[in-house]
C-alpha positions in Angstrom: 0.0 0.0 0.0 1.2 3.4 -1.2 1.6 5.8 1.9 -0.4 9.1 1.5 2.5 11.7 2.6 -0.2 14.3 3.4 -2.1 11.4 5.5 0.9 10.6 7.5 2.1 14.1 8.5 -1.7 14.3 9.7 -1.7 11.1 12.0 1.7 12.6 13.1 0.5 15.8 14.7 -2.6 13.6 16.2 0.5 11.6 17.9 2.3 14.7 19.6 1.6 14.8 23.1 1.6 18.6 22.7 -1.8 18.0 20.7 -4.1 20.9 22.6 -7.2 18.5 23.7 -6.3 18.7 27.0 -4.2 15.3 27.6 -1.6 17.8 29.8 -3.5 18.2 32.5 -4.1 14.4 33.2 -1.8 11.5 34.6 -4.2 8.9 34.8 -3.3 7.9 38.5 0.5 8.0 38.2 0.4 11.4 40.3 -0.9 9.4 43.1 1.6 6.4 42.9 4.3 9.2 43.1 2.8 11.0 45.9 3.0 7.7 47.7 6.6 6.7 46.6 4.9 3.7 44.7 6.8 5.1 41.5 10.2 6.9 41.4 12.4 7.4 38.3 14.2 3.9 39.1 11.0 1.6 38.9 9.6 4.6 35.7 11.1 2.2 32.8 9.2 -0.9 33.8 6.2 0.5 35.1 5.3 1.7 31.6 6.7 -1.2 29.8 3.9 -3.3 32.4 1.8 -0.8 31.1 2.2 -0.8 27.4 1.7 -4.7 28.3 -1.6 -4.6 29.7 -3.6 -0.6 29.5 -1.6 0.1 26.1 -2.9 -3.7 24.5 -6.3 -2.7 25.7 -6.6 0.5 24.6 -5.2 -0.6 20.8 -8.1 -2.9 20.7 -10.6 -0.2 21.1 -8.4 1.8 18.8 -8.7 -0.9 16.4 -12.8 -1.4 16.9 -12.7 2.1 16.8 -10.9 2.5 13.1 -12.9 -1.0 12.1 -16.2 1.2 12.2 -14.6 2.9 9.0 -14.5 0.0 7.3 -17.1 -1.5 7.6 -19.1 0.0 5.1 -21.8 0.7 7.8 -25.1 3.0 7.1 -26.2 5.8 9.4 -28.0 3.3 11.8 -26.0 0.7 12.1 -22.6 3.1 12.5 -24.7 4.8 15.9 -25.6 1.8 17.0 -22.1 0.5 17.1 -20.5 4.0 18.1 -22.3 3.9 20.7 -22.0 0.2 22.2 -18.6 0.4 21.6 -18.0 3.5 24.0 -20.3 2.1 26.6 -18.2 -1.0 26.6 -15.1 0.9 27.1 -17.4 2.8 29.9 -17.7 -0.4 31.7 -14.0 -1.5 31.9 -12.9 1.8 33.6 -13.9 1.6 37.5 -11.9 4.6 38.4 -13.9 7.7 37.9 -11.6 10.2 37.3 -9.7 7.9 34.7 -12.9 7.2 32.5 -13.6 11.0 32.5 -10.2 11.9 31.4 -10.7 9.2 28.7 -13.8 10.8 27.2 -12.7 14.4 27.8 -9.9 13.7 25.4 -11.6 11.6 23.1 -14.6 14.5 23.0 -11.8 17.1 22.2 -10.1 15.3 20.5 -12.9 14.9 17.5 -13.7 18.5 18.4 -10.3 19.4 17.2 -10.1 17.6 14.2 -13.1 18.6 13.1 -12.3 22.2 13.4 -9.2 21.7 10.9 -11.3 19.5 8.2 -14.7 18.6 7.9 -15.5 14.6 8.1 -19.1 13.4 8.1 -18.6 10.6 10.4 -16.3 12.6 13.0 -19.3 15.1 12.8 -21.9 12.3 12.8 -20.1 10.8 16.2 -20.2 13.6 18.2 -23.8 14.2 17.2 -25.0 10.3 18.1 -22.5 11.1 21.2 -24.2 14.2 22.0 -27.9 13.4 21.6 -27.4 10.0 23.8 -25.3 11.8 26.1 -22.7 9.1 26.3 -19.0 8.9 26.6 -16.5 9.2 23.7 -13.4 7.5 24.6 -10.0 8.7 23.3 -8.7 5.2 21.7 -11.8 4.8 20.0 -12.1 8.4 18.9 -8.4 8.1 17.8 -9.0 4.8 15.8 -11.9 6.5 14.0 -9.8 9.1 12.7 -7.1 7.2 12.1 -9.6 4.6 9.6 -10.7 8.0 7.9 -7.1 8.9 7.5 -6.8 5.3 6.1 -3.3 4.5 6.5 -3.9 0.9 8.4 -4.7 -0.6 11.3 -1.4 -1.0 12.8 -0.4 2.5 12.0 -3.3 4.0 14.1 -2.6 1.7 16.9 1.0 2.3 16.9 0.4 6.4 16.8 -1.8 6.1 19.5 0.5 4.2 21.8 3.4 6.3 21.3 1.4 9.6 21.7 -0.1 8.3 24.8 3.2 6.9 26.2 4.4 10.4 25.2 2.0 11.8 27.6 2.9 9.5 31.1 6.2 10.6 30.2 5.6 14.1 30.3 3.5 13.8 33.3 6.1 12.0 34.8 8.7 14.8 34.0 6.3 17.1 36.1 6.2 14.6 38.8 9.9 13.6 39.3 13.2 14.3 38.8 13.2 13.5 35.2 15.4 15.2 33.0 14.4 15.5 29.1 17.4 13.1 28.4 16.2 10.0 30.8 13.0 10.6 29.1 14.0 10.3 25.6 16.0 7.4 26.2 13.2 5.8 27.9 10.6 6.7 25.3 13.2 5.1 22.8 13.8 1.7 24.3 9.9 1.4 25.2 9.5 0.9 21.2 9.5 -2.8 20.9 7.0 -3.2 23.8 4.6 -0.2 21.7 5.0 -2.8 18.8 4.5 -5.7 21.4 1.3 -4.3 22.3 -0.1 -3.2 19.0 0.5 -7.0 17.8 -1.5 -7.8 20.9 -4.7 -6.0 20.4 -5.5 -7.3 17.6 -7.1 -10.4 19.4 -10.2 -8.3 19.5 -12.3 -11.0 20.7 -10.4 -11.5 23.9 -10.8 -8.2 25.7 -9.0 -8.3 29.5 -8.2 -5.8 31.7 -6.4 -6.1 35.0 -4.7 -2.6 36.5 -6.1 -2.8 40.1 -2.8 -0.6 41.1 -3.6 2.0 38.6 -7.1 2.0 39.0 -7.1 2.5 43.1 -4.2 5.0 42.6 -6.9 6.4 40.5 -9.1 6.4 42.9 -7.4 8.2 45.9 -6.1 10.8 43.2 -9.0 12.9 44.5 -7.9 13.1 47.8 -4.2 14.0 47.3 -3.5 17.2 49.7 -1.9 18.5 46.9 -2.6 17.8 43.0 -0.9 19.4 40.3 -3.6 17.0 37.9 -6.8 16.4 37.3 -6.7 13.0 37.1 
């Protein structure tokens, strides 16, 4: 398959963790694990790669059911009534409160934005199903969308999505600990196998598991912190 330049530059700047939906201002329970000396920069490297293993596999498969509903050469009905069992599954895996709010914040803004920038019917059509049934819209399915409208493959939209939300726990991180830009990068870098590990994971759509119960009571207790500098 011939790689549409203009398509890839565009999936690209969806994968920057400087994208402005918001993602910043989250770090999806790590603040608490840090606040309680659960996570330093020693035990940072294979925290995420344990995360990549498990969250980042889950996540791909909804950014692959997500991208699928492009595909599928759906009508109107059937692609709301998909769009919108699909984000109520997700919906029933997160326990932790804050954590499934942060994840359809993003995914919310992050069809917001892309919309802004181009018109697509379907990105326009989801937020309207969204809207009227006032249900969630979770990132890695928002992202998988647009990544099956940018059409440049399952695997490349999975892999985007892992790196630009790796990106993100990084940053956070950075915030959080004595984490210099260097020890990031380098950890970023060696983290790619596992990113590829995980995307050739998810694509066992049919055997959906999910087992963080570290991140998920860190998530939890996040509001309680004395002091936060995130949301979630």
């Amino acid at each position: 398959m011939q790689i549409d330049p203009l398509a890839l530059l565009q999936l690209s700047q969806l994968a920057d963790s400087a994208l402005p939906i918001g993602a910043t201002a989250h770090s999806f329970g790590l603040e608490t694990l840090v606040a309680e000396g659960t996570l330093t920069v020693v035990s940072l490297a294979p925290f995420l790669h344990d995360y990549l293993k498990e969250s980042g596999t889950f996540e791909g498969i909804f950014c692959r059911l997500g991208y699928k509903l492009t595909t599928n050469n759906l009508d109107s009905g059937s692609f709301a009534t998909q769009w919108l069992e699909l984000n109520a599954r997700l919906s029933a895996y997160k326990t932790a409160r804050e954590s499934r709010t942060a994840s359809a914040t993003l995914g919310r803004r992050l069809l917001q934005l892309v919309l802004g920038v181009e018109e697509h019917v379907q990105v326009r059509q989801a937020l309207q199903i969204s809207k009227d049934a006032r249900e969630d819209i979770h990132y890695s399915i928002a992202f998988g969308l647009i990544g099956g409208i940018l059409g440049l493959g399952e695997e490349a939209a999975v892999l985007a999505h892992l790196q630009q939300t790796l990106l993100g726990l990084v940053s956070a991180c950075q915030r959080l600990l004595p984490l210099g830009q260097s020890e990031a990068s380098r950890i970023v870098w060696q983290l790619k196998p596992a990113m590829i590990a995980s995307a050739e994971h998810s694509t066992a759509v049919d055997e959906i598991t999910l087992f963080t119960p570290l991140l998920d009571v860190a998530s939890m207790r996040h509001p309680i912190l004395t002091t936060r500098l995130f949301i979630s």
